[in-house]
C-alpha positions in Angstrom: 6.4 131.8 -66.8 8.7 128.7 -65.7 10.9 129.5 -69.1 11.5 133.1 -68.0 12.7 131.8 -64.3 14.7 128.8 -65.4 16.5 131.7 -67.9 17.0 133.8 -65.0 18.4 131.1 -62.9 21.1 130.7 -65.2 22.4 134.0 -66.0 22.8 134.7 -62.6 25.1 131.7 -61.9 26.9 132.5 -64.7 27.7 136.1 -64.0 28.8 134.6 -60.6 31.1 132.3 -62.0 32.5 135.5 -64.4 33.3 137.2 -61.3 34.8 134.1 -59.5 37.3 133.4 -62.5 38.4 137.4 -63.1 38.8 137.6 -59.0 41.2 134.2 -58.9 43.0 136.3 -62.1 42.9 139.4 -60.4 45.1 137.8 -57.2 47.2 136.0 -59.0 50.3 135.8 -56.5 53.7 134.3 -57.4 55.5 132.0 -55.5 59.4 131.5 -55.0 59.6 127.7 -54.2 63.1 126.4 -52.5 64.0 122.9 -52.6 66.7 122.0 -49.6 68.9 119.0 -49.7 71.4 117.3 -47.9 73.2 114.6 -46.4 72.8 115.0 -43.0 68.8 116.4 -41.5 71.5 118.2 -39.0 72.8 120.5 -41.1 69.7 120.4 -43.2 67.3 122.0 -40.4 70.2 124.0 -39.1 70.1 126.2 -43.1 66.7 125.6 -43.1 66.0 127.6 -40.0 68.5 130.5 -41.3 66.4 130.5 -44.5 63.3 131.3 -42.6 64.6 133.7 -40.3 66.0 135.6 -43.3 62.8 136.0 -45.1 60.9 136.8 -41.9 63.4 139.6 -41.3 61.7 140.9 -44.7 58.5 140.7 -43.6 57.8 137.7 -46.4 54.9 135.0 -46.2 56.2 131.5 -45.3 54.7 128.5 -45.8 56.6 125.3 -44.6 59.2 124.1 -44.2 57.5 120.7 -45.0 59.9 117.5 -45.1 59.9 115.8 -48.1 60.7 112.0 -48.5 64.3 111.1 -48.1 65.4 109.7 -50.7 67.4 106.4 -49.5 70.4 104.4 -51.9 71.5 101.4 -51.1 74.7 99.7 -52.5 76.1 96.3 -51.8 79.3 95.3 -52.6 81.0 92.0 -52.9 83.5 91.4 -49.9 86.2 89.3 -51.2 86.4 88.7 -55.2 87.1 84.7 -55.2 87.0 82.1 -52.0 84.3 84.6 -49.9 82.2 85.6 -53.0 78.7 84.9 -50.9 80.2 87.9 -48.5 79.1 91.0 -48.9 78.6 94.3 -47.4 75.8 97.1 -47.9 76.0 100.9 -47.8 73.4 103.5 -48.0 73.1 107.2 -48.4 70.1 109.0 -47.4 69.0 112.2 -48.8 66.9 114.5 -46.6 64.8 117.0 -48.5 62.7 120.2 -47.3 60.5 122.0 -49.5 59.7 126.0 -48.2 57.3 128.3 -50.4 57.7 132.2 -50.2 54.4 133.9 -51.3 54.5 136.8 -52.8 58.6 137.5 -52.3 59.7 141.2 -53.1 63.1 142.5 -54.1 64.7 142.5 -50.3 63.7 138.9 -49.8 65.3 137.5 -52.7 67.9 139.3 -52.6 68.8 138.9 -48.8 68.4 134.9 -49.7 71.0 135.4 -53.0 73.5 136.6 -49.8 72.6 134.0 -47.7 76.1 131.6 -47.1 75.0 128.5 -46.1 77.3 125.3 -45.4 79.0 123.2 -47.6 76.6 120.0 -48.3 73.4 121.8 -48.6 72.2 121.9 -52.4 69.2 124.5 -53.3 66.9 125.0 -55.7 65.0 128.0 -56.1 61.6 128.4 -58.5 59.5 130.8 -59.5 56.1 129.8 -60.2 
C-alpha cells in the first residue's frame, strides 16, 4: 500500500510541474530593452523622461528607468615635457548610463520611439529580447 502512494505522490508533482513549464511558455512576453548614454545626467534624465512619456502615450508597460553605473575615465597628462616633468594634470570623463525595459511593445510604440529626436550627445541602444 505505501508503493501505490509514494507512486501517486510523484505523478502528481510532475503533472504540476508540466503545467508550470507550458504556462511560463505559453506567456512568453518580449521585451524591447534601451540603453541611454551620455555625458552630462542633465541631458540624460531630460531624453530619458521624453522616452517614457512617449511610450506611455501608447499605453506600453515601463519598467525603469534604473541608473546604471557611470562609467568614469581618468587621464593624466604630463605638464611640462623636460624641467617640470613631476607636474602633471588629470582629466576625467564620466559616462552616465540608464537602462529602461518596454514589456510587451506593439507597433505604435516602436515606432513613435524610431521618431523620437532627441539631443545631440545622447547615444541609444535598443534590444529585443
Amino acid at each position: 500500500m505505501t508503493e501505490k502512494t509514494v507512486t501517486k505522490k510523484n505523478t502528481k508533482t510532475a503533472s504540476k510541474t508540466k503545467t508550470a513549464k507550458t504556462a511560463i511558455k505559453g506567456d512568453a512576453a518580449s521585451i524591447l530593452r534601451i540603453r541611454v548614454r551620455a555625458y552630462d545626467s542633465k541631458i540624460l534624465d531630460a531624453s530619458v523622461k521624453q522616452i517614457i512619456e512617449t511610450a506611455l502615450r501608447h499605453d506600453a508597460k515601463i519598467v525603469g528607468p534604473v541608473p546604471l553605473p557611470t562609467d568614469i575615465k581618468k587621464y593624466t597628462v604630463n605638464r611640462a615635457s623636460f624641467v617640470y616633468k613631476n607636474a602633471r594634470e588629470q582629466f576625467e570623463m564620466r559616462i552616465h548610463r540608464r537602462l529602461i525595459d518596454i514589456i510587451n511593445p506593439n507597433a505604435k510604440v516602436i515606432e513613435a520611439l524610431t521618431n523620437i529626436s532627441l539631443p545631440s550627445g545622447v547615444n541609444i541602444d535598443v534590444k529585443m529580447i
